[in-house]
C-alpha positions in Angstrom: -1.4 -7.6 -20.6 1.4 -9.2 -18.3 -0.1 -12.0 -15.8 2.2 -9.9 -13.2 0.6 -6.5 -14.1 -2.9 -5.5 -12.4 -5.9 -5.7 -14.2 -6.8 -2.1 -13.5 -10.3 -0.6 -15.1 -9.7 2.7 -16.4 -11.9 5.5 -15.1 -11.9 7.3 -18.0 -13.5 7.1 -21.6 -12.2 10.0 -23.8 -8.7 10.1 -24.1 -8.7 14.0 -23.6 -10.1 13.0 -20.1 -7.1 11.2 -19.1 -4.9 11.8 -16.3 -1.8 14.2 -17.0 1.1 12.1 -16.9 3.9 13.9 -15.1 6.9 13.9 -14.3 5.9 12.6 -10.4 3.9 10.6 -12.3 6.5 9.0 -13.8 8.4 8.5 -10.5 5.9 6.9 -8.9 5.0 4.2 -11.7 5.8 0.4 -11.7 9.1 0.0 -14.0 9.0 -2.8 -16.3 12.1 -4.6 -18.5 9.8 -6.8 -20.5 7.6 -8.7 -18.5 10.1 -8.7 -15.1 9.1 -5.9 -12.4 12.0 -3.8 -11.5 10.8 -1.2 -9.2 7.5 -0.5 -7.3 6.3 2.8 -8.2 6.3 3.6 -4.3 9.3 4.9 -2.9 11.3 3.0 -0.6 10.1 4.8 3.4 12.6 6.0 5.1 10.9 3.9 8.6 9.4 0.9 6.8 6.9 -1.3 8.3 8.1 -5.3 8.7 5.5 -7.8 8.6 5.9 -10.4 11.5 3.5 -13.3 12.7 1.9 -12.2 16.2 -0.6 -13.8 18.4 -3.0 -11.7 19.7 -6.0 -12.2 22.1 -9.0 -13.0 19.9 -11.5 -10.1 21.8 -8.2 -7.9 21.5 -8.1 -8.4 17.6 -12.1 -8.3 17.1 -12.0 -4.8 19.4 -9.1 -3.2 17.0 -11.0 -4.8 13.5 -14.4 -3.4 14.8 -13.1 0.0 14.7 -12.6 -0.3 10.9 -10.5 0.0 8.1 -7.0 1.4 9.4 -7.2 -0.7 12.6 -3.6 -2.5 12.0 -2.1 1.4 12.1 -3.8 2.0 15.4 -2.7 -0.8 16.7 0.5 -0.1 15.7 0.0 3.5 17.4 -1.3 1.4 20.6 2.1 -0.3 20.9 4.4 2.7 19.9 2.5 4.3 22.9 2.8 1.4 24.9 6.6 1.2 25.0 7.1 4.7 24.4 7.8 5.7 21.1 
């Protein structure tokens, strides 16, 4: 296995009990050329996120963690609200 590849258990045992492997299947997947990563299987979004450095109250940030996982998308919901998106 490639060091750049993820070391991903398999949830299956039996071969007939693998996923089908179709054709959005296919799209999606990781494209290799020998060991160098071409293309994500993700699509590219159409509105994609960009990752920034912010500083943020510390009671502000434990309030928005506390809420669990998905808590950086309702912050980012907060602030689309907030300057009216």
């Amino acid at each position: 296995m490639s060091a750049n590849k993820p070391n991903i258990e398999n949830t299956w045992i039996d071969p007939d009990d693998a996923p089908e492997l179709t054709d959005e299947w296919f799209q999606r997947a990781d494209l290799y050329e020998g060991e160098r990563l071409i293309r994500r299987g993700r699509p590219p979004l159409a509105h994609p996120k960009k990752a920034i450095s912010l500083r943020i109250d510390v009671d502000v940030l434990d309030r928005y963690k506390a809420t669990g996982p998905g808590w950086q998308a309702r912050m980012n919901e907060a602030l689309r609200k907030a300057v009216g998106l």
